[in-house]
C-alpha positions as CSV (number, residue, x, y, z in Angstrom):
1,X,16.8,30.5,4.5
2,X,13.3,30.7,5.4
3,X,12.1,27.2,7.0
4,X,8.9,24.9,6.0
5,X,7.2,21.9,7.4
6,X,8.7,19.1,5.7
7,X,6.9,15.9,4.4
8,X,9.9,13.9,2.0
9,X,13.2,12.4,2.7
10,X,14.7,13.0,6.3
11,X,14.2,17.1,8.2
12,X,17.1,19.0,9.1
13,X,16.8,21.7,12.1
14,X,18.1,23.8,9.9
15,X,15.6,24.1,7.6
16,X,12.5,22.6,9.0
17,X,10.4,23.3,11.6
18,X,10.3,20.2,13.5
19,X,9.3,18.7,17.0
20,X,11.8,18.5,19.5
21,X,13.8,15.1,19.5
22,X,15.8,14.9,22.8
23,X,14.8,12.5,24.8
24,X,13.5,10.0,22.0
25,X,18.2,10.8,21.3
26,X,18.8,10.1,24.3
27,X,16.8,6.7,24.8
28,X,18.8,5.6,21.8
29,X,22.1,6.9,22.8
30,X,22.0,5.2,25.9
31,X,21.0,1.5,24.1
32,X,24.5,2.4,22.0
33,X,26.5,3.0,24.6
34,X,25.6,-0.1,26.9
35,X,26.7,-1.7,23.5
36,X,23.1,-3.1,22.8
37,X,22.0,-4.0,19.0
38,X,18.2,-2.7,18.5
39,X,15.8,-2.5,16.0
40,X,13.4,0.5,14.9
41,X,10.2,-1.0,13.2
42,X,7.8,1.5,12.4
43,X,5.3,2.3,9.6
44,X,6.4,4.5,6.5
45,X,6.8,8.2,7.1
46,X,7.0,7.9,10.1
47,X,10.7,10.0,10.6
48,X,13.2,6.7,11.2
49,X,15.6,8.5,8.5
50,X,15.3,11.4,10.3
51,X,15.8,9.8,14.0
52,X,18.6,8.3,12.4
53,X,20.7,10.5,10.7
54,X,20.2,12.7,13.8
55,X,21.3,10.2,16.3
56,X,24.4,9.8,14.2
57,X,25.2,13.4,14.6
58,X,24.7,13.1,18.3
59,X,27.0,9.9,18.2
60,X,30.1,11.2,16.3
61,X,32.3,12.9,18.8
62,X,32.4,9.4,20.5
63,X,32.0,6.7,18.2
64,X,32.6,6.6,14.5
65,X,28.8,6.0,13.0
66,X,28.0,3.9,9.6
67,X,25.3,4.9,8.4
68,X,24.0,2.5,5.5
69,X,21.1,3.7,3.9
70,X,20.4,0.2,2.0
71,X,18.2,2.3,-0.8
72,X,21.5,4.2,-1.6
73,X,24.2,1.6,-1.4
74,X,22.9,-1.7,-2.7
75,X,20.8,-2.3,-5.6
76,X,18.8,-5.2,-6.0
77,X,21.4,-7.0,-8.0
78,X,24.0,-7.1,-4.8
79,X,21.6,-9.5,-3.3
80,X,21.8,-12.2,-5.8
81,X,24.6,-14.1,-4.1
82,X,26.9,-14.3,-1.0
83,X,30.1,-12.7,-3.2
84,X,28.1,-9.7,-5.0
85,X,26.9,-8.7,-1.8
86,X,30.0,-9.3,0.4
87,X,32.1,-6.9,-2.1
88,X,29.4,-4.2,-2.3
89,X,29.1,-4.2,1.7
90,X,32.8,-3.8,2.0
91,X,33.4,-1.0,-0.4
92,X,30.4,0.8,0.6
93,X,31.2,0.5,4.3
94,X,35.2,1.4,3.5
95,X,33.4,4.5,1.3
96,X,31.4,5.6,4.5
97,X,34.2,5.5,6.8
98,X,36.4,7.5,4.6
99,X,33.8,10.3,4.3
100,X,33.4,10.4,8.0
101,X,33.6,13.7,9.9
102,X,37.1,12.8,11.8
103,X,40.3,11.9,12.1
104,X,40.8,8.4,11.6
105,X,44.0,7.0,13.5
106,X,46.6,5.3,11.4
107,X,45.9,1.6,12.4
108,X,42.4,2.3,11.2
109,X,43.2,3.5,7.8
110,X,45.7,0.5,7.5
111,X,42.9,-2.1,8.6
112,X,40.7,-0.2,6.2
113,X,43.0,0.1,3.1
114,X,43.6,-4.1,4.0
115,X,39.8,-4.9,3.2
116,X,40.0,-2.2,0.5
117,X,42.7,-4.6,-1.2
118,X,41.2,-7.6,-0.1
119,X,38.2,-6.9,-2.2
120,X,40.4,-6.0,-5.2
121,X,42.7,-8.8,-5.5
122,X,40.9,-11.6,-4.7
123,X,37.4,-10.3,-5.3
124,X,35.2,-13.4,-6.8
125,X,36.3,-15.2,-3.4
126,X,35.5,-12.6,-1.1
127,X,32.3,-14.1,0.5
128,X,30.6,-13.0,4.5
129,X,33.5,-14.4,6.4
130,X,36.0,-12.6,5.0
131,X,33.7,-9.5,5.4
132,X,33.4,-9.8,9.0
133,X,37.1,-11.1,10.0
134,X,38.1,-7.4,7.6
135,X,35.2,-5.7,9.8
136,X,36.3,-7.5,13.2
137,X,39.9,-6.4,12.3
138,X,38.1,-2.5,11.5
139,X,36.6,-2.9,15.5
140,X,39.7,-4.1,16.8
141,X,42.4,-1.6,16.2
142,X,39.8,1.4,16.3
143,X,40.8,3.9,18.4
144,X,36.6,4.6,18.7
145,X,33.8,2.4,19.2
146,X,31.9,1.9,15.4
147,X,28.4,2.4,15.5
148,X,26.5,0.6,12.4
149,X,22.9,1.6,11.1
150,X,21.6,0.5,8.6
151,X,18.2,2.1,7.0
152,X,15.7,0.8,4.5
153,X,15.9,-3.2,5.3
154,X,12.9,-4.0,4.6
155,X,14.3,-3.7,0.9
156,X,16.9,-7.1,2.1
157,X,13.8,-8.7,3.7
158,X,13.2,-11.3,1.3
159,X,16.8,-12.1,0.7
160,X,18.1,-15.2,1.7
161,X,21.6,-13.7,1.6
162,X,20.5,-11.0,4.2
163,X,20.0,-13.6,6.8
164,X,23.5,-14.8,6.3
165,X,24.1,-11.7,7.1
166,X,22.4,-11.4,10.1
167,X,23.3,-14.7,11.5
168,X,27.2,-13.1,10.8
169,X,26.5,-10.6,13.0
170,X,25.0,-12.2,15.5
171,X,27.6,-14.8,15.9
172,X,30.6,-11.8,16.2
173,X,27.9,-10.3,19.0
174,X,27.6,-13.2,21.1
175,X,31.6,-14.0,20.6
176,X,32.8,-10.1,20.9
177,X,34.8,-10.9,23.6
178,X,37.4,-12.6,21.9
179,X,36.3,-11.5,18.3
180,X,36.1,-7.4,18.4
181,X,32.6,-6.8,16.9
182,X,30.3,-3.4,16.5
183,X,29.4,-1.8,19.6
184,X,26.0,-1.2,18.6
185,X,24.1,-2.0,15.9
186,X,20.9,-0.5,14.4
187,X,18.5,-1.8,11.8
188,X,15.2,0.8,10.9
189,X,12.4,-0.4,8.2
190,X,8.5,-1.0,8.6
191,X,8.7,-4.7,9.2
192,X,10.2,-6.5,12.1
193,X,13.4,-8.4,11.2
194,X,13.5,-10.7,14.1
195,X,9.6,-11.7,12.4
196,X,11.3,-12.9,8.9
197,X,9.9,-16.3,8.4
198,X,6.6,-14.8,7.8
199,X,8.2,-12.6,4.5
200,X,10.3,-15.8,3.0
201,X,9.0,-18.3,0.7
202,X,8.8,-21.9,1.7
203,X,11.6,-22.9,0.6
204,X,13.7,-21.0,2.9
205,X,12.0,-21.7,6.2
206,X,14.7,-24.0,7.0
207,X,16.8,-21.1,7.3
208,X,14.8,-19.3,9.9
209,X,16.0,-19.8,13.0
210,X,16.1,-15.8,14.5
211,X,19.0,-14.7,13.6
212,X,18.4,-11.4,15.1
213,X,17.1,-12.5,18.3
214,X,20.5,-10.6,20.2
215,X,18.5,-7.2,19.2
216,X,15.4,-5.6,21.4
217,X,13.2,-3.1,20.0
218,X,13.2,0.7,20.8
219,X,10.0,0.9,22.9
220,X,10.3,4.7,22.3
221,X,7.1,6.6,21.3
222,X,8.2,8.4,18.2
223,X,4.6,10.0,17.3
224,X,4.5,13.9,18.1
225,X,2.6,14.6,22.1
226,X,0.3,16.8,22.0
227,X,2.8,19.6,24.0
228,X,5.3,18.5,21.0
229,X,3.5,19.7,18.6
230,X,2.7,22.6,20.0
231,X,6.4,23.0,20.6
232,X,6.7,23.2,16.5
233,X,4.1,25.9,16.0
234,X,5.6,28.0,18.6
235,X,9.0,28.1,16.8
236,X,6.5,28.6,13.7
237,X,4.5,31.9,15.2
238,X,8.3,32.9,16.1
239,X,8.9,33.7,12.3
240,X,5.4,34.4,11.4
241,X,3.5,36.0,14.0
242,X,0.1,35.2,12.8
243,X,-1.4,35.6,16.6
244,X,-2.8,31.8,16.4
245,X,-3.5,29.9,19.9
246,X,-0.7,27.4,19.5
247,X,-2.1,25.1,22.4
248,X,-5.4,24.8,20.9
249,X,-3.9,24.3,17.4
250,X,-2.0,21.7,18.6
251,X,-4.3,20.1,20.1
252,X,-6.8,20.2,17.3
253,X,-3.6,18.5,14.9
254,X,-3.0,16.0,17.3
255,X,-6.8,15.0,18.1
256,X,-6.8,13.8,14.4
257,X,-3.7,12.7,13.9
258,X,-3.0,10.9,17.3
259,X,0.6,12.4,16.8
260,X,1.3,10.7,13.3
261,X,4.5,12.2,11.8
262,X,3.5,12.3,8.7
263,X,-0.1,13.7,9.3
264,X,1.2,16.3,11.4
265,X,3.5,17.9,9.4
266,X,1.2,17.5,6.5
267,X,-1.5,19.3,7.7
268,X,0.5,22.4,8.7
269,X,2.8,22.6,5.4
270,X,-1.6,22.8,3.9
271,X,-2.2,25.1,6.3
272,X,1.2,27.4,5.5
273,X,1.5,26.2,1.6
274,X,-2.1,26.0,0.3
275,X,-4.5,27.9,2.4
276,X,-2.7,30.9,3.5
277,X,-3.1,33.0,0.4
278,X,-6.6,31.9,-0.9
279,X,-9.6,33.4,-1.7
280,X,-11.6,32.2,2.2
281,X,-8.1,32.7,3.7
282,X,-6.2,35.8,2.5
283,X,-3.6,35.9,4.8
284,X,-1.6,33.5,7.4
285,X,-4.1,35.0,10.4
286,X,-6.5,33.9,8.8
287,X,-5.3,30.2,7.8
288,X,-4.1,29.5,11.4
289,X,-7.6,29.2,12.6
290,X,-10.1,26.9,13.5
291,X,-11.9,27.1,9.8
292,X,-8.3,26.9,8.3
293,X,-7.3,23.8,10.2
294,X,-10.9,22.1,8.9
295,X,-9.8,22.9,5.6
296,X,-6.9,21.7,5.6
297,X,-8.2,18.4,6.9
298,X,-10.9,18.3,4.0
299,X,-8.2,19.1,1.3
300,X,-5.7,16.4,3.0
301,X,-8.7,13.6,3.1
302,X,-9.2,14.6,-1.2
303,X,-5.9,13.8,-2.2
304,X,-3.7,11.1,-3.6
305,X,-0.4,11.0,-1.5
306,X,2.4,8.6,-0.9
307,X,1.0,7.5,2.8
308,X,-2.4,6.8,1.5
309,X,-1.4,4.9,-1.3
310,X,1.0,2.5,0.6
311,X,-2.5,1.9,3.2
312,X,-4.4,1.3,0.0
313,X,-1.8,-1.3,-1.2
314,X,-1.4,-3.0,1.9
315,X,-5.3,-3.9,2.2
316,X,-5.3,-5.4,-0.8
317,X,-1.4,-7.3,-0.2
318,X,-2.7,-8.4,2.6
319,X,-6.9,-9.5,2.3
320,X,-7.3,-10.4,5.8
321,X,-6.2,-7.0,6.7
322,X,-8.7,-6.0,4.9
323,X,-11.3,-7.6,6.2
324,X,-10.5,-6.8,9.8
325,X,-10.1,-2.9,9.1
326,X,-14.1,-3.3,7.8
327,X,-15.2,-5.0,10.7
328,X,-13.8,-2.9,12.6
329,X,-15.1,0.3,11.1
330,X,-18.3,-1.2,9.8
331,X,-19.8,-4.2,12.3
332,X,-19.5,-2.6,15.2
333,X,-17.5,-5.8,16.8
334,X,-14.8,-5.1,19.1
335,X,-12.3,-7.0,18.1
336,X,-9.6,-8.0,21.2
337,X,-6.1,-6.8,20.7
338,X,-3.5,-9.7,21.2
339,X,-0.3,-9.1,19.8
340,X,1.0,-12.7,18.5
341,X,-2.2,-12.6,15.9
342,X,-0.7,-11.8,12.8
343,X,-3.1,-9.9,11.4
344,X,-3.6,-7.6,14.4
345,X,0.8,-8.0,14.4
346,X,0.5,-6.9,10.7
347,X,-2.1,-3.6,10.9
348,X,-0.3,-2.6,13.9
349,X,3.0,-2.8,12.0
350,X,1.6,-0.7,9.0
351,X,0.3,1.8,11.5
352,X,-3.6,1.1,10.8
353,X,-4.4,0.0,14.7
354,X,-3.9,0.6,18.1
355,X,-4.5,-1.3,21.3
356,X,-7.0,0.8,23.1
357,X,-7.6,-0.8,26.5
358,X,-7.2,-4.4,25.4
359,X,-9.3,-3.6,21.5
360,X,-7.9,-2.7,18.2
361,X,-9.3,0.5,16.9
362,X,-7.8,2.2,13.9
363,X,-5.3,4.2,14.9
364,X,-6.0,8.2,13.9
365,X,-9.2,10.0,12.7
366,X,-7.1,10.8,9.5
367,X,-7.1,6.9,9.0
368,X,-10.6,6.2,9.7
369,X,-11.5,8.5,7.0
370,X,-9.6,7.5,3.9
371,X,-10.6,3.7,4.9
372,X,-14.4,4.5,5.4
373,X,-14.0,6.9,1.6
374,X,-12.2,3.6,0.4
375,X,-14.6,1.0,1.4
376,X,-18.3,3.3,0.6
377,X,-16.8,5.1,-2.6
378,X,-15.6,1.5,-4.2
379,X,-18.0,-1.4,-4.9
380,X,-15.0,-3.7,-4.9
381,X,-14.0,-3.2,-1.5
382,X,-17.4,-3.7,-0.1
383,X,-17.1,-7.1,2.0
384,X,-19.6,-9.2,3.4
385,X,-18.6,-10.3,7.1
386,X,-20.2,-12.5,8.9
C-alpha cells in the first residue's frame, strides 16, 4: 500500500509517513512504569490519538493497556448520573480487556466475568464504588500491571459526574498500597483537567477541590524539530525520488509552522495531493520546490479546514482571547507572558501563543495569517483597544 501524509483520526507507520516518535515513547513509558498518573493537554490536531494508541502498543508486552477513547464508548447520555455512567464504564472497560492482544490469566477473567455479573444483576444500584472495588479487585489478581488511558476528556469536562470520577481515582492512588489501583493512568484532551473549576457552572464550585492534583503533566515537546521533519521527507524521497533538498524543505515547513502537527503534515499531503500534477507543477520534481512549498502555503491560508475553524470559534467563545490575539498582532504592545493569567493560560492552551523570552507572540506564521485575514477581511472582528 502506497503511503500518504495523513491529516484525520490517529497515523499508523504503516500507512503514513510520519515523524519519528521514540523518545517522546519513551518519556511516557518511563512516567508508566514508575507508576505515575499524567496528563497530556494539548491543542486539537495536534497527534494525542496518535501518541496514544502508539504508546499502548509499546506498553502491551508488559502491562495490559485500556485504552478508552471517551468519543467511542460514552455518549453524552452516560453522563447524566452516577448509575448510567458507572454501568457504561464497566462494560466498556470489561469489552476492552476482552479484546486485548493477550492471554489473560484465569483469576483475571474470573474478577472480570464478577463485575460483568455485577452489572447485570443488580444494575440500577451499581454506582462509582462498586466500580472501583470490581476495578481494584481487576488490579489485584492481575498477573500484569493495567495501564488506563483515556482519550477525548474534554467531552466529560463539564460533567459533574466525571469529577466523582476523578476524586475515585485519586483516592485508590493515594491508598494503593492496601487497595490495588491502576499503575498508571493517562488522561489526553485540549483542556487541563486539574484546571476544572474554570469549565463548571457556579453551582458546582463547591465540588472543586482538584481532584486530579496526584497527576503531573507530560512536559514533552510533541511539535515536529526541524531535523524531525526532515526525517519524514527523507522516508518520502525514499518512495518518490523527486531529487528535492530535504534539509531545506524542512526547514522551510517548519519556519512556518514552528513544528505544528497539523500544519506540517498538511502542507506536504498539498504539496503531494494537490500541486504535484497541475498545470505550474507537472510533476512531483517540480512540486517539491521552493515555488511548490509557497503554493502550497497560499492554497492552505484560502481554505476552510477543521483547525481553522476551531481557532475561529474559540475567539469568539472566548472575547477576551480575542482581544489579546489583536493587540498582539495589531498594537504593537508586548504583552508579558505569565502563565497563571487566564487568558494567556487559555491561548496558550488552544495553541494560539508562545512564550518567547518572557512575551506572548502567536505561536506559527501559519497562525498569524488566518488571524490577521480574520480580523482585516471582517468588519465585526475589528476591535478598538485602548
Amino acid at each position: 500500500m502506497e503511503k500518504i501524509f495523513n491529516i484525520t483520526a490517529d497515523c499508523k507507520p504503516n500507512m503514513h509517513y510520519m515523524v519519528d516518535l521514540t523518545s517522546r515513547l519513551t518519556q511516557m513509558k518511563s512516567y508508566v512504569d514508575k507508576g505515575i498518573y499524567f496528563t497530556i493537554n494539548r491543542p486539537r490536531q495536534y497527534g494525542k490519538t496518535t501518541m496514544l494508541r502508539t504508546l499502548k502498543e509499546q506498553l502491551k508486552d508488559g502491562y495490559y493497556v485500556v485504552n478508552m477513547d471517551l468519543q467511542m464508548h460514552m455518549s453524552h447520555a452516560k453522563f447524566r448520573d452516577e448509575n448510567r455512567f458507572s454501568v457504561a464504564f464497566a462494560k466498556a472497560f470489561i469489552r476492552i480487556m476482552q479484546k486485548l492482544d493477550a492471554v489473560l490469566s484465569m483469576e483475571l477473567k474470573k474478577a472480570l466475568e464478577r463485575m460483568k455479573m455485577a452489572v447485570q444483576v443488580n444494575e440500577e444500584e451499581f454506582e462509582l464504588v462498586e466500580l472501583f472495588q470490581y476495578l481494584s479487585d481487576i488490579c489485584r489478581v492481575s498477573n500484569r500491571p493495567v495501564v488506563l488511558m483515556v482519550d477525548e476528556v474534554d467531552r466529560a469536562i463539564n460533567q459533574p459526574i466525571f469529577l466523582d470520577f476523578l476524586s475515585q481515582l485519586r483516592g485508590y492512588y493515594i491508598d494503593r498500597e492496601q487497595s490495588p489501583a491502576f499503575q498508571s493512568v493517562i488522561l489526553a484532551g485540549v483542556y487541563d483537567i486539574k484546571n476544572l473549576r474554570s469549565r463548571l457552572s457556579m453551582e458546582d464550585q463547591h465540588r472543586m477541590n482538584s481532584p486530579w492534583n496526584i497527576a503531573v503533566d507530560f512536559k514533552g515537546d510533541m511539535r515536529f524539530s526541524q531535523e524531525e521533519i526532515e526525517g519524514m521527507l527523507k522516508d518520502y524521497e525514499e518512495d518518490h525520488d523527486t531529487g528535492m533538498d530535504t534539509r531545506k524543505m524542512a526547514e522551510r515547513i517548519y519556519d512556518h509552522t514552528a513544528g505544528y502537527p497539523f500544519l506540517v503534515s498538511k502542507i506536504c499531503k498539498i504539496i503531494d495531493e494537490e500541486i504535484a500534477g497541475s498545470e505550474d507543477f507537472p510533476d512531483e520534481k517540480a512540486a517539491w520546490t521552493y515555488e511548490g512549498f509557497l503554493e502550497a502555503d497560499r492554497i492552505l491560508l484560502g481554505e476552510k479546514n477543521v483547525l481553522f475553524e476551531s481557532m475561529v470559534n474559540k475567539l469568539y467563545d472566548f472575547p477576551e482571547l480575542k482581544d489579546m490575539v489583536y493587540s498582539i498582532l495589531f498594537t504593537g504592545k508586548e504583552i508579558p507572558y505569565f502563565a497563571l493569567n487566564q487568558t494567556i493560560e487559555l491561548a496558550e492552551l488552544f495553541g494560539f501563543i508562545k512564550n518567547d523570552n518572557g512575551a506572548a507572540v502567536i505561536a506559527n506564521r501559519v497562525f498569524e495569517m488566518v488571524f490577521y485575514k480574520l480580523f482585516l477581511k471582517s468588519p465585526e472582528n475589528k476591535i478598538s483597544v485602548q
